[in-house]
C-alpha atoms as one frame of an Amber mdcrd trajectory, in Angstrom:
protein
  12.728   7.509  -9.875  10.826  10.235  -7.997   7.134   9.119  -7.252   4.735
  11.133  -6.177   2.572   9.894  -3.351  -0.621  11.325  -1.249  -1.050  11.517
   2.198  -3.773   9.891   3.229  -5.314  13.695   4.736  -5.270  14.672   1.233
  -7.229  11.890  -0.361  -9.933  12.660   2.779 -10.030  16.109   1.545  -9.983
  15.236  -2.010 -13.147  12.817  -1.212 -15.052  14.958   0.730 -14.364  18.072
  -2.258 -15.587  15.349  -4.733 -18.740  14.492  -2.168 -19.785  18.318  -1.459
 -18.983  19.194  -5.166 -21.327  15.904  -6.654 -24.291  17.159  -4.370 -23.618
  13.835  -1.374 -22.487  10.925  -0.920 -25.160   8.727  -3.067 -25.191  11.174
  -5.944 -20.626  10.647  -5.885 -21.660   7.057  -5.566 -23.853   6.829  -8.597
 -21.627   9.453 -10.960 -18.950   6.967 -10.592 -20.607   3.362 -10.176 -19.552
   2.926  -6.531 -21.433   1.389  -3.784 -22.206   4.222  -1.225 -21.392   1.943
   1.143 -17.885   2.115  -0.444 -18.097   5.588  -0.084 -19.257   6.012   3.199
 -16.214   3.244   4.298 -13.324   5.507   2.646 -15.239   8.756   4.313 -15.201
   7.425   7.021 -11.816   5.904   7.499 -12.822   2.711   8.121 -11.210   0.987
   4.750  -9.818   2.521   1.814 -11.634   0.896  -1.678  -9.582   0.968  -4.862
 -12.905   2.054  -6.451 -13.075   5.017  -4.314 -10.190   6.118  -4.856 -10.192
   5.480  -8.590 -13.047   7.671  -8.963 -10.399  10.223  -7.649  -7.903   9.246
 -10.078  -5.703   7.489  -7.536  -4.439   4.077  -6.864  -4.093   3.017  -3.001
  -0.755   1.820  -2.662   1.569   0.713   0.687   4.914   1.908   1.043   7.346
   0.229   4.155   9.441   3.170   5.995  13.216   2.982   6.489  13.922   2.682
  10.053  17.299   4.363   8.952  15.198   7.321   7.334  11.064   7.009   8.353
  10.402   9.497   5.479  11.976   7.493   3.059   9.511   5.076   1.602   9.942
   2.033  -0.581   7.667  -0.089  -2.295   6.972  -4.363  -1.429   9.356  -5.257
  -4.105  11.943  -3.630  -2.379  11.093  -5.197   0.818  11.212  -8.740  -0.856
  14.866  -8.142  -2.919  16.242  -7.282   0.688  14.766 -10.227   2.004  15.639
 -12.916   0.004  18.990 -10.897  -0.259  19.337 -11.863   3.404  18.379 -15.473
   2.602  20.950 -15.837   0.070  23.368 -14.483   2.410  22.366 -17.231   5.267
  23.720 -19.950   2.982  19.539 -21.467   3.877  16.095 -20.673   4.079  16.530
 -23.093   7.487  19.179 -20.769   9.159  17.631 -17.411   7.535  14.337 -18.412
   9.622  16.080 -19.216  12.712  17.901 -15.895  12.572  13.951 -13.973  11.785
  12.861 -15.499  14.482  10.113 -18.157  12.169   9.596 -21.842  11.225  10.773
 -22.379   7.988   7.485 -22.854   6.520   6.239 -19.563   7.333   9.388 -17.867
   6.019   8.432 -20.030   2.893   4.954 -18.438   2.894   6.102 -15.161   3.302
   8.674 -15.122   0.500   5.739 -16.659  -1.872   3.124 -13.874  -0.740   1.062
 -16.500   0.957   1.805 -14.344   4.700   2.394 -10.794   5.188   5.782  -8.765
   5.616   5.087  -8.322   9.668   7.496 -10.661  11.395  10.874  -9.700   8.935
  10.239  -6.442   8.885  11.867  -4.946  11.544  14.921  -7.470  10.951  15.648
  -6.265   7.440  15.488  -2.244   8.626  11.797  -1.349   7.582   8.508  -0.644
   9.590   5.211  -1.295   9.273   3.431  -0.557   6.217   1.448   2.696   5.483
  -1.502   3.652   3.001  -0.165   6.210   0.056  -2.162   7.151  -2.658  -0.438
   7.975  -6.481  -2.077   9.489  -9.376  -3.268   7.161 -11.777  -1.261   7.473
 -15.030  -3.317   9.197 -17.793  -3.891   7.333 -21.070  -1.984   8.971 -23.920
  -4.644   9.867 -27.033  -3.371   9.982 -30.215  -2.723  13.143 -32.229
């Protein structure tokens, strides 16, 4: 399954097309229901807002690099198969977080989604997270 992702630089010039094209930032804002402030955020690079970006027809998504292979990228899911992969393989979630490096409870949290990826990550061969952007799939009308 090939996916097709955006670099952040092209959402930024994407936004700033949309901005120039819509006659500023408030007039984007209010053709797509958006907060300016929202606007202003993503322009800036401060945070990236799903509605932003769905006024683009994108989704923000984060992908984890390989350490093997930094350009290949792989979604959370991924990230979470390998690691309770590796806690399978350590027999228990006791001697899985001594190997991480973690109290047991917090390798609980993280394997429930209650604490981020951060501390395994490096351990099971991936890097810190970036920001992609994919097309939002287009609704199908009937013929």
């Amino acid at each position: 399954m090939t996916e097709e992702l955006i670099h952040p630089k092209d959402f930024y010039r994407k936004l700033n097309t949309a901005i120039r094209a819509a006659g500023g930032v408030t007039a984007f804002a209010r053709a797509h229901g958006v907060s300016p402030r929202k606007v202003y955020d993503a322009q800036d690079g401060a945070r990236y807002h799903e509605e932003v970006a769905r006024a683009l027809g994108l989704a923000v998504t984060v992908r984890y690099p390989v350490i093997a292979d930094p350009k290949t990228l792989v979604a959370g899911k991924v990230v979470y198969e390998k690691l309770n992969s590796f806690i399978r393989a350590s027999k228990s979630q006791r001697a899985a977080a001594e190997e991480l490096g973690v109290s047991v409870s917090h390798l609980s949290n993280i394997v429930n989604a209650r604490r981020g990826l951060a501390p395994v990550l490096a351990h099971l061969g991936f890097m810190a997270p970036l920001t992609r952007f994919a097309p939002l799939a287009r609704p199908v009308k009937d013929a």
